[in-house]
DRENPA-3360 file (N, C-alpha, C; in nm, 2 decimals, always signed):
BEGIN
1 = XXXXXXXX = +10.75/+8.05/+8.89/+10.84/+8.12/+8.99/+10.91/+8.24/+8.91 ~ +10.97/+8.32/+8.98/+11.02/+8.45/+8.94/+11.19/+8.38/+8.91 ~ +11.21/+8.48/+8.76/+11.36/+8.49/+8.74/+11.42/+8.56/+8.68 ~ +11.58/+8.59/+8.75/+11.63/+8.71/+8.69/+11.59/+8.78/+8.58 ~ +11.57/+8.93/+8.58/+11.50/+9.01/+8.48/+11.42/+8.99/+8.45 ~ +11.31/+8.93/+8.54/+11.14/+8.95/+8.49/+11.07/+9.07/+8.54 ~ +11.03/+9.12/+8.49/+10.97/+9.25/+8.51/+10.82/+9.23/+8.54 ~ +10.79/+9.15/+8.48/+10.59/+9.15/+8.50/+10.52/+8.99/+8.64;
9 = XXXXXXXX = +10.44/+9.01/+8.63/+10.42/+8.88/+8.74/+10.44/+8.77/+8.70 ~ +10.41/+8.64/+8.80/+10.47/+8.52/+8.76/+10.37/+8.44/+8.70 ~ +10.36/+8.34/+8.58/+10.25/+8.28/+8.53/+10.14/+8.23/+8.64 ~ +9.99/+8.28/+8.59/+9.93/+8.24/+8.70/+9.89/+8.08/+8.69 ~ +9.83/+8.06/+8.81/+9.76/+7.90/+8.77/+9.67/+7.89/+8.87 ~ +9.57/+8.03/+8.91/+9.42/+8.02/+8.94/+9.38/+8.15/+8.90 ~ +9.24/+8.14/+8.91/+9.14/+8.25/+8.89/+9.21/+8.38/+8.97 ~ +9.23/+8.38/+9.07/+9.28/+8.54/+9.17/+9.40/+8.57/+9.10;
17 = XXXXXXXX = +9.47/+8.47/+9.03/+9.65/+8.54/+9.01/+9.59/+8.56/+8.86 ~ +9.52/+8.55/+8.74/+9.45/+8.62/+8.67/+9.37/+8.71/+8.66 ~ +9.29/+8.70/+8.80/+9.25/+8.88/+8.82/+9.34/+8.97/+8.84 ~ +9.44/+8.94/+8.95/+9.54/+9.04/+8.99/+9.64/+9.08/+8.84 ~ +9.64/+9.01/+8.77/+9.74/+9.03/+8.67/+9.67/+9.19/+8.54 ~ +9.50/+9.10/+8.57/+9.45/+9.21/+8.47/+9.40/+9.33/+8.56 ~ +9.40/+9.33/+8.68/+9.40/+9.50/+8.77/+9.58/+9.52/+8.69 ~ +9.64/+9.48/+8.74/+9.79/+9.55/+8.74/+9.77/+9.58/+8.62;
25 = XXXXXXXX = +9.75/+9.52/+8.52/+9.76/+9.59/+8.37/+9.69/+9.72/+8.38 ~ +9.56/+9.70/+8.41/+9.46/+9.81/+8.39/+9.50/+9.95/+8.47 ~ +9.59/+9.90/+8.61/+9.62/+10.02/+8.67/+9.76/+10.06/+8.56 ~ +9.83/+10.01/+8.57/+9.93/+10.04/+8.51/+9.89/+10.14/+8.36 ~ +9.80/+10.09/+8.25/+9.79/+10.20/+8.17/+9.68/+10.30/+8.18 ~ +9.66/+10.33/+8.31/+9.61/+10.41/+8.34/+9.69/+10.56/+8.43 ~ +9.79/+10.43/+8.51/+9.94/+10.51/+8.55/+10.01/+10.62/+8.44 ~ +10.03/+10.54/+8.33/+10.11/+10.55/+8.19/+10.08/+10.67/+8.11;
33 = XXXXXXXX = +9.90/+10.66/+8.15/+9.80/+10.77/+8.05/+9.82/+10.90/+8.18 ~ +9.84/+10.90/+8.27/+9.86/+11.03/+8.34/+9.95/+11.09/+8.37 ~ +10.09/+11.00/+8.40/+10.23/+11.03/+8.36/+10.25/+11.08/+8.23 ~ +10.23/+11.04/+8.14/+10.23/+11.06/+8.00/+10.17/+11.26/+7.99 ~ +10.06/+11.25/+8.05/+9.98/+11.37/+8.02/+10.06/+11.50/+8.09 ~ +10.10/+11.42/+8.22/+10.16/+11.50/+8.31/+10.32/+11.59/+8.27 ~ +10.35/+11.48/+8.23/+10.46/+11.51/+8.17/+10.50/+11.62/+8.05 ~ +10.35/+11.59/+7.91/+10.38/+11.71/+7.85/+10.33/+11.84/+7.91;
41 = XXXXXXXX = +10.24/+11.83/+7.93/+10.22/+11.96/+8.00/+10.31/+12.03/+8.12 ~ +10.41/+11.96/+8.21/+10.54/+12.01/+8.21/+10.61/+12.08/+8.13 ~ +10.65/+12.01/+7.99/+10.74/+12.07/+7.93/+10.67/+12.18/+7.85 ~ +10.55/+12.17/+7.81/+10.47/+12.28/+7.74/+10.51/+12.38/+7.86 ~ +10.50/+12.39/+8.00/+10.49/+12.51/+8.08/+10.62/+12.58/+8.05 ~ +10.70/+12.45/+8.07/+10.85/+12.51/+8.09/+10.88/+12.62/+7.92 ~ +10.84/+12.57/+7.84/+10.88/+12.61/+7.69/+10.82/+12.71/+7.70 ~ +10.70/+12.76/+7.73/+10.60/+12.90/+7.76/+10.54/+12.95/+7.86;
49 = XXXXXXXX = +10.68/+12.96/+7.91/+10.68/+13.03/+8.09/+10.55/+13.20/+8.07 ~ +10.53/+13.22/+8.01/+10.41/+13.37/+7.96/+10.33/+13.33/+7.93 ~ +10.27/+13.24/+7.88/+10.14/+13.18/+7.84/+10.03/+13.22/+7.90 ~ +10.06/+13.23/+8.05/+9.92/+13.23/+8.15/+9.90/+13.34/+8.24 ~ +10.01/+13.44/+8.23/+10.02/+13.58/+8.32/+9.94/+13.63/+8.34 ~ +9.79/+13.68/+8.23/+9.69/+13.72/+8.24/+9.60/+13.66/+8.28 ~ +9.59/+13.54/+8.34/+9.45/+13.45/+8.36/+9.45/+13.51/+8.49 ~ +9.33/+13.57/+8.55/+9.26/+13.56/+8.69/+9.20/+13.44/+8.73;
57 = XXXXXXXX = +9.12/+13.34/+8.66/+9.07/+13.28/+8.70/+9.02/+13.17/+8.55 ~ +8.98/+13.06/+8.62/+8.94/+12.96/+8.48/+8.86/+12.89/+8.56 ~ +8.72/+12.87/+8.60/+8.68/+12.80/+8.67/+8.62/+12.66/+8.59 ~ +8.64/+12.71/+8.46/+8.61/+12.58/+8.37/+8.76/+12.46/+8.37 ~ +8.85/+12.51/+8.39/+8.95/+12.45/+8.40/+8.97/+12.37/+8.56 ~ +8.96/+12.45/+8.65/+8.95/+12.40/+8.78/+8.84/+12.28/+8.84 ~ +8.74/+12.29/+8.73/+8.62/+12.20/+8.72/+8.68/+12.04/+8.67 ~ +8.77/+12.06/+8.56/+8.80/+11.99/+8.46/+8.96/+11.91/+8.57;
65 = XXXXXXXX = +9.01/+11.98/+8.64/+9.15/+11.93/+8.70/+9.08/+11.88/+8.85 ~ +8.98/+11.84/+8.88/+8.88/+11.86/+8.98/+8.80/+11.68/+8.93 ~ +8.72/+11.69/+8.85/+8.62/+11.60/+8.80/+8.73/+11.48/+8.73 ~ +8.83/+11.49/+8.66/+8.91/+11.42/+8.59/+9.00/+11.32/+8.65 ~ +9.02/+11.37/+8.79/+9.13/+11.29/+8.88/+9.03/+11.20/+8.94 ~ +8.90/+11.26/+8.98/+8.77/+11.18/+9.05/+8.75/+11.08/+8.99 ~ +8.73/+11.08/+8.85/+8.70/+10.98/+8.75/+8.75/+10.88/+8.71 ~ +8.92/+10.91/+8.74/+9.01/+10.80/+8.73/+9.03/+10.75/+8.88;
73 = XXXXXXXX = +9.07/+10.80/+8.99/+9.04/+10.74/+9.10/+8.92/+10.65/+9.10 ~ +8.80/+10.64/+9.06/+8.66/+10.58/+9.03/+8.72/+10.45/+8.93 ~ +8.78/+10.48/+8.82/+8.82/+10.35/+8.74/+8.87/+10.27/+8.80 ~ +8.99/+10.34/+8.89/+9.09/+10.24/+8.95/+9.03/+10.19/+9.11 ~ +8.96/+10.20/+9.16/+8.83/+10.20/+9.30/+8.78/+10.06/+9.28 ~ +8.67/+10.08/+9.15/+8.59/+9.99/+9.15/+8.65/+9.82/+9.11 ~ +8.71/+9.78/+9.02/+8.80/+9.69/+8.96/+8.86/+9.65/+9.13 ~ +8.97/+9.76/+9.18/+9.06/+9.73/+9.30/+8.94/+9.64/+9.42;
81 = XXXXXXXX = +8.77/+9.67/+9.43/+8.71/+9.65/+9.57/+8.64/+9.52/+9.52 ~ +8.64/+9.51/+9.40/+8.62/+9.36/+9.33/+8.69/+9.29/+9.39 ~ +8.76/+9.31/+9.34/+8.91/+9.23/+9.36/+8.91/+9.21/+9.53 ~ +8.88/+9.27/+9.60/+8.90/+9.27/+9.70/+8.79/+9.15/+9.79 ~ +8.69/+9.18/+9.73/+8.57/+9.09/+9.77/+8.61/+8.96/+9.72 ~ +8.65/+8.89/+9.59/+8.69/+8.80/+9.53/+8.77/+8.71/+9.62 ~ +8.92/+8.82/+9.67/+8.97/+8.75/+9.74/+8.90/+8.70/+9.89 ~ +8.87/+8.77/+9.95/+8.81/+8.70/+10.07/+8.71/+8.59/+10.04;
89 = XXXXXXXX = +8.64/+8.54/+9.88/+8.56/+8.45/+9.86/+8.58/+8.38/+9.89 ~ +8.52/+8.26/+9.96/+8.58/+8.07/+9.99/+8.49/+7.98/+9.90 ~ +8.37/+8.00/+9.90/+8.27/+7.92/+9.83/+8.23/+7.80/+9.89 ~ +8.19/+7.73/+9.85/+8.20/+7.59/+9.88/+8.29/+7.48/+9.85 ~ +8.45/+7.48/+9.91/+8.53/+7.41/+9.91/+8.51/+7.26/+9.89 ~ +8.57/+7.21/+9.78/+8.57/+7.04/+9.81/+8.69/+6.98/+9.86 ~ +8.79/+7.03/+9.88/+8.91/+7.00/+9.94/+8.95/+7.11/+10.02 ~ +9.02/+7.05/+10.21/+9.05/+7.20/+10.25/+9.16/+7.15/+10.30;
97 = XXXXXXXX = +9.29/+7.22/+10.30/+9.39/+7.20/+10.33/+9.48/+7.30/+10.50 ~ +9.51/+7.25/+10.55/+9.57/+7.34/+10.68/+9.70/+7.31/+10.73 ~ +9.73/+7.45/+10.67/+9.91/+7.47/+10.69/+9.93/+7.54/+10.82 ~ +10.02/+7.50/+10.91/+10.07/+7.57/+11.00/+10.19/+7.63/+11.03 ~ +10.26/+7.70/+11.03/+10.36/+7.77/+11.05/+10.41/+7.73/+11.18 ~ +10.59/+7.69/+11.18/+10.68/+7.68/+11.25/+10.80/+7.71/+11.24 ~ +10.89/+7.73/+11.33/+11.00/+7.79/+11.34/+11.11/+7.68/+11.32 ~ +11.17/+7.64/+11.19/+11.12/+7.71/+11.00/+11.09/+7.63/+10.93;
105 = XXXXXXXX = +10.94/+7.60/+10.94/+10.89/+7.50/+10.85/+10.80/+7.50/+10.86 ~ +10.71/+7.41/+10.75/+10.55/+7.39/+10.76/+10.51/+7.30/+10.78 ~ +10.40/+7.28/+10.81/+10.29/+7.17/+10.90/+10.19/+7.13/+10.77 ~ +10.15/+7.08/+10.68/+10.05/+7.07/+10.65/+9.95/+6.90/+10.65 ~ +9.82/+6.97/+10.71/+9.72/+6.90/+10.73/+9.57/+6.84/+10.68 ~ +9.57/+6.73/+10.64/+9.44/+6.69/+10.52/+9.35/+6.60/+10.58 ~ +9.22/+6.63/+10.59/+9.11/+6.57/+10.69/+8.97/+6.54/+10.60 ~ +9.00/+6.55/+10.45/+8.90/+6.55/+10.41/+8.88/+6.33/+10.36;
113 = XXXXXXXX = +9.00/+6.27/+10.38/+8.95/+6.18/+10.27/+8.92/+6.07/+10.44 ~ +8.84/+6.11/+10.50/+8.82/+5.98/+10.61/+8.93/+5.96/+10.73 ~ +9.05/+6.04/+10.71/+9.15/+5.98/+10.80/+9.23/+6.11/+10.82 ~ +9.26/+6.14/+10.89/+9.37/+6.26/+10.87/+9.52/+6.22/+10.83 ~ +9.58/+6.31/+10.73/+9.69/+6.29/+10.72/+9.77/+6.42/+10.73 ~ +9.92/+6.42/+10.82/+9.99/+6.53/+10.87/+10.15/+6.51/+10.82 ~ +10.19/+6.60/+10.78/+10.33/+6.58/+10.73/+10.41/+6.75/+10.73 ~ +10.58/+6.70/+10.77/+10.63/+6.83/+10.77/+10.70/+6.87/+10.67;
121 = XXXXXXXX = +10.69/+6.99/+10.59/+10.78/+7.02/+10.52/+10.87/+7.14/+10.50 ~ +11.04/+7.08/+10.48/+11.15/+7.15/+10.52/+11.18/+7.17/+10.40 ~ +11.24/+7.28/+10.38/+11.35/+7.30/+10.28/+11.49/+7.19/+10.26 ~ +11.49/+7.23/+10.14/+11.57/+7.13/+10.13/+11.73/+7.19/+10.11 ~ +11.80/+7.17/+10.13/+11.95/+7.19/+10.13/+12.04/+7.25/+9.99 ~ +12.11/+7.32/+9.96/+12.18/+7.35/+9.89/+12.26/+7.23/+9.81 ~ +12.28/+7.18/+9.89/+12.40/+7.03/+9.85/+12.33/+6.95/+9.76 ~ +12.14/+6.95/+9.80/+12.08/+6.83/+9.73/+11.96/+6.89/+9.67;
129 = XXXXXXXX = +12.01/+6.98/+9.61/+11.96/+7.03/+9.45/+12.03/+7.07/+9.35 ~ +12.13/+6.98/+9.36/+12.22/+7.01/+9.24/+12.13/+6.93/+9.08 ~ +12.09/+6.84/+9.10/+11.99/+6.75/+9.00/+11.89/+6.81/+8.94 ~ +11.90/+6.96/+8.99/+11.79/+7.06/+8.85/+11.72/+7.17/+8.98 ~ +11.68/+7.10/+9.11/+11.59/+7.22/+9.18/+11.60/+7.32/+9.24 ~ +11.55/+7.43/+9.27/+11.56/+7.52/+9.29/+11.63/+7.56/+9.41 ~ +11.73/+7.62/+9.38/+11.83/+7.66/+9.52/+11.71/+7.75/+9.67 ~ +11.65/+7.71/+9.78/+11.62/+7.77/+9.88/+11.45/+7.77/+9.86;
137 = XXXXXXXX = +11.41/+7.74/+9.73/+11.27/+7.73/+9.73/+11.20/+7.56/+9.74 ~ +11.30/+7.48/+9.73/+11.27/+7.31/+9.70/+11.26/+7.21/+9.84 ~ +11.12/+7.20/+9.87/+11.11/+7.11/+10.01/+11.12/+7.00/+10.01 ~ +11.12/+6.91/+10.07/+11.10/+6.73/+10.10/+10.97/+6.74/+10.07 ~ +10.89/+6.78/+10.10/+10.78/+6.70/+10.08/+10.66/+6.87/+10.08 ~ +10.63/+6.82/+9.97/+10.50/+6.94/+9.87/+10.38/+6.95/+9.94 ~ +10.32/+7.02/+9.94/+10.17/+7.01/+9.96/+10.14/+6.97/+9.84 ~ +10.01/+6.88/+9.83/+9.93/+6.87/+9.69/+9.73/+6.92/+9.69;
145 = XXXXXXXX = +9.74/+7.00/+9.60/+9.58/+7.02/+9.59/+9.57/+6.97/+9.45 ~ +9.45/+6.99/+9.43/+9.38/+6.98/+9.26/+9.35/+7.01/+9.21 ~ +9.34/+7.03/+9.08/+9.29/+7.20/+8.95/+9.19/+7.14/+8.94 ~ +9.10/+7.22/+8.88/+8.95/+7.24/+8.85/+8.89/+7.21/+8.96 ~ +8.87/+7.24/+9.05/+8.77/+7.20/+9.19/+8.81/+7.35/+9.28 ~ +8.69/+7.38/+9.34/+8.73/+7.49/+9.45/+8.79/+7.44/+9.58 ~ +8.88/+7.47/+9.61/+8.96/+7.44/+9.73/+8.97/+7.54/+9.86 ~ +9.05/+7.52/+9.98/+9.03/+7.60/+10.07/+9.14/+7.57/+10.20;
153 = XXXXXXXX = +9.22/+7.67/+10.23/+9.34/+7.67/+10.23/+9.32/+7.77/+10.39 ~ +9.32/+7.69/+10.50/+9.36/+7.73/+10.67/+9.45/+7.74/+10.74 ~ +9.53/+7.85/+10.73/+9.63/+7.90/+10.78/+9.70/+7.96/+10.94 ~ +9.76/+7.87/+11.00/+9.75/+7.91/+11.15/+9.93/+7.87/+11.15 ~ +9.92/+7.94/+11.28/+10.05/+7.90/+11.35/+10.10/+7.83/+11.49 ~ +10.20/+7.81/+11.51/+10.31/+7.73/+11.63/+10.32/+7.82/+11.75 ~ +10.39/+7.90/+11.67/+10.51/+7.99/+11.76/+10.45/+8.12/+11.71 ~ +10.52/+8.17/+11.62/+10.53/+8.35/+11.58/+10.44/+8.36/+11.49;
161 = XXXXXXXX = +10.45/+8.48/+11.44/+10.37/+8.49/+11.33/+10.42/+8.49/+11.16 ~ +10.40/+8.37/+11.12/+10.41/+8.34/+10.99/+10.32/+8.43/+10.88 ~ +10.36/+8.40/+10.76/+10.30/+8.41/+10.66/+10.32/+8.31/+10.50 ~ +10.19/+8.28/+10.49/+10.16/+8.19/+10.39/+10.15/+8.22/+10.26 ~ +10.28/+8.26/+10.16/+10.23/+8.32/+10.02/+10.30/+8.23/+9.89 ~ +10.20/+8.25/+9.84/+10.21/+8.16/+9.68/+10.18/+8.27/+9.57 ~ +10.27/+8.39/+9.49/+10.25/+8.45/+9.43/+10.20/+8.44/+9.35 ~ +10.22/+8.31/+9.22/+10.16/+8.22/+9.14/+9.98/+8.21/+9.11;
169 = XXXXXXXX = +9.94/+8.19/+9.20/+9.81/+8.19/+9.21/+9.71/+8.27/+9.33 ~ +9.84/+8.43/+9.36/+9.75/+8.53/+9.40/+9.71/+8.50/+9.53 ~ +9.78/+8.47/+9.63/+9.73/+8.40/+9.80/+9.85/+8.47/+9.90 ~ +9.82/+8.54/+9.99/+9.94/+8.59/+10.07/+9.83/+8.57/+10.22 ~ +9.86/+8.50/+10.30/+9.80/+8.50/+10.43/+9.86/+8.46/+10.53 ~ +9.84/+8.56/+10.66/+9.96/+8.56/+10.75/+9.87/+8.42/+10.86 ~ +10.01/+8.39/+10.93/+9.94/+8.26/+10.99/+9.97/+8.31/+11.15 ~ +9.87/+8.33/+11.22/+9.90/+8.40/+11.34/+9.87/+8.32/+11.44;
177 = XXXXXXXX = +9.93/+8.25/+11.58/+9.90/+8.18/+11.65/+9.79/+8.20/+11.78 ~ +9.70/+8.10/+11.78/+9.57/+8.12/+11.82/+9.47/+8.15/+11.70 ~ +9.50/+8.18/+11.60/+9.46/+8.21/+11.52/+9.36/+8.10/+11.38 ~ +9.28/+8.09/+11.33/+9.25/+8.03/+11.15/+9.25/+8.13/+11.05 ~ +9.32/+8.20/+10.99/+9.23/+8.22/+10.85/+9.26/+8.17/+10.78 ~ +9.12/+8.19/+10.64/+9.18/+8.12/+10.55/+9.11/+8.16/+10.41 ~ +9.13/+8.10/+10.31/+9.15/+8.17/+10.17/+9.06/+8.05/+10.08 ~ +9.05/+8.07/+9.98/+8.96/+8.00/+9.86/+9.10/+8.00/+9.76;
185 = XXXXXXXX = +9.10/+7.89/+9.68/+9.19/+7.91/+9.57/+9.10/+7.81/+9.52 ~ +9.13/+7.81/+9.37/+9.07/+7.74/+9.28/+9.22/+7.73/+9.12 ~ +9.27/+7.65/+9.14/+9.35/+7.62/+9.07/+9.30/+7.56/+8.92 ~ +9.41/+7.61/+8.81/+9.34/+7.62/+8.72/+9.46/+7.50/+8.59 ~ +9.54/+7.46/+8.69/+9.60/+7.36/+8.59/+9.72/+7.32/+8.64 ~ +9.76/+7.16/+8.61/+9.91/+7.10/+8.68/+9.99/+7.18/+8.69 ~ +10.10/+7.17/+8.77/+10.24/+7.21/+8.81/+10.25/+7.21/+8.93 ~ +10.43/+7.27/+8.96/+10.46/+7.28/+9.11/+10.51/+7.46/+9.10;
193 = XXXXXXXX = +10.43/+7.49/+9.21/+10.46/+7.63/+9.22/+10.54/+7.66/+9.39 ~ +10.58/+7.75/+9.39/+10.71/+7.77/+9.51/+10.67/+7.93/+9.54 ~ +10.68/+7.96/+9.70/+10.67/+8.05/+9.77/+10.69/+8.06/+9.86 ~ +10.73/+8.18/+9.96/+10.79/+8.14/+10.05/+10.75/+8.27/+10.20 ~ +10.78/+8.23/+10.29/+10.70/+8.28/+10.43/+10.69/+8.42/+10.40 ~ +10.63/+8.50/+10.39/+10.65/+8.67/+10.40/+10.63/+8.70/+10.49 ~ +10.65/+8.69/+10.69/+10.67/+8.77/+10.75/+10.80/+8.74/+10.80 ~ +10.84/+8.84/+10.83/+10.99/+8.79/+10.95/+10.98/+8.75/+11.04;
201 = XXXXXXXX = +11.03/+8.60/+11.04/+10.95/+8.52/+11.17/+11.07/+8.48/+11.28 ~ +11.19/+8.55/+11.23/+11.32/+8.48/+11.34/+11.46/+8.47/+11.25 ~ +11.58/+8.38/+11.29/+11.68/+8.42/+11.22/+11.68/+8.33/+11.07 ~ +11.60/+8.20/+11.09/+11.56/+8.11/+10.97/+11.45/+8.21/+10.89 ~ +11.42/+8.27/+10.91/+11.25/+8.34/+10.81/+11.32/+8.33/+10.63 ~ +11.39/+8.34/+10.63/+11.43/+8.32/+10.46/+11.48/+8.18/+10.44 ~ +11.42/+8.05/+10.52/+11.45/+7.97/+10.47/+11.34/+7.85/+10.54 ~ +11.26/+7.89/+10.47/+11.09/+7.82/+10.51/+10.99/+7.81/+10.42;
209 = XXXXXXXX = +11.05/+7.78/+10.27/+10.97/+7.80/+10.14/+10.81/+7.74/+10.15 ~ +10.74/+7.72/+10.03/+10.60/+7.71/+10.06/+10.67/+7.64/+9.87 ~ +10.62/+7.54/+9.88/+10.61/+7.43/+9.77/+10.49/+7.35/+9.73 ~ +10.40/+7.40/+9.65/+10.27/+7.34/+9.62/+10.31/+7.26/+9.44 ~ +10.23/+7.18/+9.51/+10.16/+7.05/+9.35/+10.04/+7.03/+9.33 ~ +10.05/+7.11/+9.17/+9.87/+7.10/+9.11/+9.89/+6.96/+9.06 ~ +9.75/+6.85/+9.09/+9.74/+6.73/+8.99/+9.60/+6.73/+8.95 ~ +9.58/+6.65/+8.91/+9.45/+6.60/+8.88/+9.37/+6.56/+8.98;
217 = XXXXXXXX = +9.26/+6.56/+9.01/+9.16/+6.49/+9.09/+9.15/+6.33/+9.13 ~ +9.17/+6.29/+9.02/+9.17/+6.14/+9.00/+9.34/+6.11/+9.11 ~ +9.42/+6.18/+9.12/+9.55/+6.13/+9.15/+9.56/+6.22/+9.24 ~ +9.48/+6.31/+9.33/+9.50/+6.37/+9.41/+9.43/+6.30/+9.52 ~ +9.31/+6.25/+9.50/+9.22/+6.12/+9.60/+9.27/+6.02/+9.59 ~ +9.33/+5.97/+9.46/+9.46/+5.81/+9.49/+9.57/+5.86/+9.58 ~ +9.64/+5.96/+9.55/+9.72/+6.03/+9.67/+9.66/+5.98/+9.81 ~ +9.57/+6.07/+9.81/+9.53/+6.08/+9.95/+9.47/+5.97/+10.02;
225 = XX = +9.43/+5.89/+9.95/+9.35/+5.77/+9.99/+9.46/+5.65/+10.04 ~ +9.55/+5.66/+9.93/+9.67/+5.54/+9.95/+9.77/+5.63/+10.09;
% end
């Protein structure tokens, strides 16, 4: 989860929130390398305002301020439409999970172990996280998926239109009513990670967090079975 004065993204814990982390780097010093460039050549102008009075023309230069921006827009293109395909990948899920959005809480739904199981999860109160948990992000009751296995994550809604985001492992999907989409994650190691609705869904919309639990496989089917 994010905290005061972090400046860079939040530890990932799947494959997509490690792609995204190494685009952002990659855009970023490439940001850096053109600001940087941009910059002296500012102050060179400003320092030798005469330098260029006689030029009519430089078509070798115009070539070069022409082909150079193309090239980098191309670096930052190709990596960004990866990424883009990546995310919409689902694969062949062994577990699929379906969250539904309501007015302010979530639905989530598990149909894979023989029986369906449905449970709602609320935020939990100010009062009753004083014992360590996180003020406005901490629900009754978690979703749980499992690291090392591809998974698959069905997002719909109630009422309005929600959104489903887990910054952590790189997933933002809006849950629209009438609606399924849904996303691939593949989680890449224990913990509980926290997120929370990104659309404005009414006067509660900042208080409808999203609370996931990575476990093991072995204790994710005893979960689900028991």
């Amino acid at each position: 989860m994010s905290f005061w004065g972090q400046l860079g993204f939040q530890d990932s814990f799947s494959g997509l929130g490690f792609e995204l982390s190494f685009f952002h780097d990659h855009a970023m010093f490439v940001l850096v390398l053109v600001s940087s460039f941009v910059g002296y050549m500012m102050v060179c102008l400003l320092k030798s305002s005469l330098s260029s009075r006689f030029f009519m023309e430089a078509q070798a230069l115009e070539a070069a301020w022409t082909v150079v921006p193309g090239l980098l827009l191309l670096i930052l293109a190709i990596p960004s439409v990866r990424l883009l395909y990546l995310l919409d990948e689902v694969g062949g899920p062994v577990v699929s999970l379906k969250a539904i959005g309501h007015q302010w809480y979530w639905e989530y739904e598990y149909s894979d172990g023989g029986k369906a199981i449905s449970f709602d999860s609320y935020m939990v109160s100010g009062a009753d996280t004083v014992g360590g948990g996180y003020r406005l992000l901490e629900v009754d009751n978690r979703c749980v998926l499992p690291y090392g296995v591809d998974g698959r994550i069905l997002v719909s809604s109630a009422d309005v239109i929600h959104a489903w985001a887990l910054p952590s492992i790189g997933v933002k999907v809006d849950a629209v009513p009438g609606r399924i989409n849904q996303l691939g994650v593949h989680l890449m190691a224990s913990g509980v990670m926290f997120g929370q609705c990104s659309e404005i869904c009414g006067v509660n919309h900042s208080f409808m967090p999203v609370g996931l639990e990575s476990v093991s496989p072995e204790v994710f089917y005893s979960w689900l079975v028991d």
